[in-house]
ROFI-141721 format. One record per residue (C-alpha): residue in one letter; x, y, z. Coordinates in steps of 0.05 Angstrom, whole numbers, plus 5000, padded with zeros to 4 digits. Layout:
! ROFI-141721
aXYZ ...
! end
This chain:
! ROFI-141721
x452158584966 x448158054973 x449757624915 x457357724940 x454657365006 x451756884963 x458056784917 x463056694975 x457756215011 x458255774940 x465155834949 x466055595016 x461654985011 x465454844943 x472554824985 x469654455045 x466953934997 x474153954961 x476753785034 x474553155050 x478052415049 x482252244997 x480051824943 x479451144957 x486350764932 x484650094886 x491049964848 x491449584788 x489148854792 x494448294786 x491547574771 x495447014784 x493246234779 x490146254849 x486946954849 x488447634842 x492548134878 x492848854875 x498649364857 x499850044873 x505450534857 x509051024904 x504451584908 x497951034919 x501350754978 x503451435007 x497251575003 x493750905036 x499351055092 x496151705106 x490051345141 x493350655144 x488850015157 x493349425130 x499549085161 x506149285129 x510848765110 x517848905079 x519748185043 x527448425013 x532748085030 x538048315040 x535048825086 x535849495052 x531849995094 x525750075110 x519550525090 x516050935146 x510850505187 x513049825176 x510249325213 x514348735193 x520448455158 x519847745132 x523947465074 x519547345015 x522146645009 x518746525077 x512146855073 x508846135070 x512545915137 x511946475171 x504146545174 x504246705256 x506247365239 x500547575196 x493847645215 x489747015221 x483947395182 x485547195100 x481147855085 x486148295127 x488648745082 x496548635074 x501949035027 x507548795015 x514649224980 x521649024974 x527949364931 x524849344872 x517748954871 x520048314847 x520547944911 x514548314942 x509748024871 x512547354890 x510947414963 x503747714948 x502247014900 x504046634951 x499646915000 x493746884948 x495246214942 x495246115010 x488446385009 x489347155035 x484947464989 x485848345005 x493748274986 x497348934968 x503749044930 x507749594919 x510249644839 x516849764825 x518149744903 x522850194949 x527350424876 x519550794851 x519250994923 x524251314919 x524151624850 x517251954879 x521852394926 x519552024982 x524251795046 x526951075056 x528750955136 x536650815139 x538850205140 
! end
């Protein structure tokens, strides 16, 4: 009896260890000429959204929805002038998506060049998003 107390005591610490927070996201490092950003695929970002510290920014244009807990829509062609909607902080951490992570790369080198230097992107954008069986707000 008493190494069964023992064995489901070893168990129980073994789950509640099991249960803690989720493994730390770090994406796969992009360098460009100015720096480095990082990427992260569907399940990654689902993930970072389930304790999110970043502002959300969805670059596409045209606008074509909208993943859950967006914080802002600005055209990647504008990132540059439209600084006054991102935070003043250039270690903030920012991630960035569009359609299908081409404009949302583009956006996130222009930030690094612009000297924001925690800079998130979404590979393969709101189209791998989707693929992962995960929702896209309507249009």
């Amino acid at each position: 009896m008493k190494r069964l107390s023992m064995l489901i005591l070893a168990l129980m610490l073994a789950l509640a260890a099991c249960q803690g927070k989720p493994a730390e996201v770090t994406g796969q490092t992009v360098s460009v000429h100015s720096g480095i950003f990082s990427d992260v695929n569907a399940d990654e970002l689902n993930a970072m959204l389930e304790d999110k510290d970043f502002v959300f920014v969805n670059v596409h244009i045209p606008f074509e929805g909208n993943i859950a807990n967006t914080d802002l829509s600005i055209p990647y062609d504008q990132i540059g002038q439209s600084l006054s909607q991102l935070p003043t902080d250039k270690n903030a951490k920012i991630v960035l998506y569009c359609r299908s992570g081409r404009m949302s790369a583009i956006a996130a080198e222009t930030l690094v060049d612009l000297g924001y230097a925690n800079v998130w992107n979404l590979k393969g954008g709101m189209l791998e998003w989707e693929l992962a069986g995960l929702p896209i707000e309507a249009k």
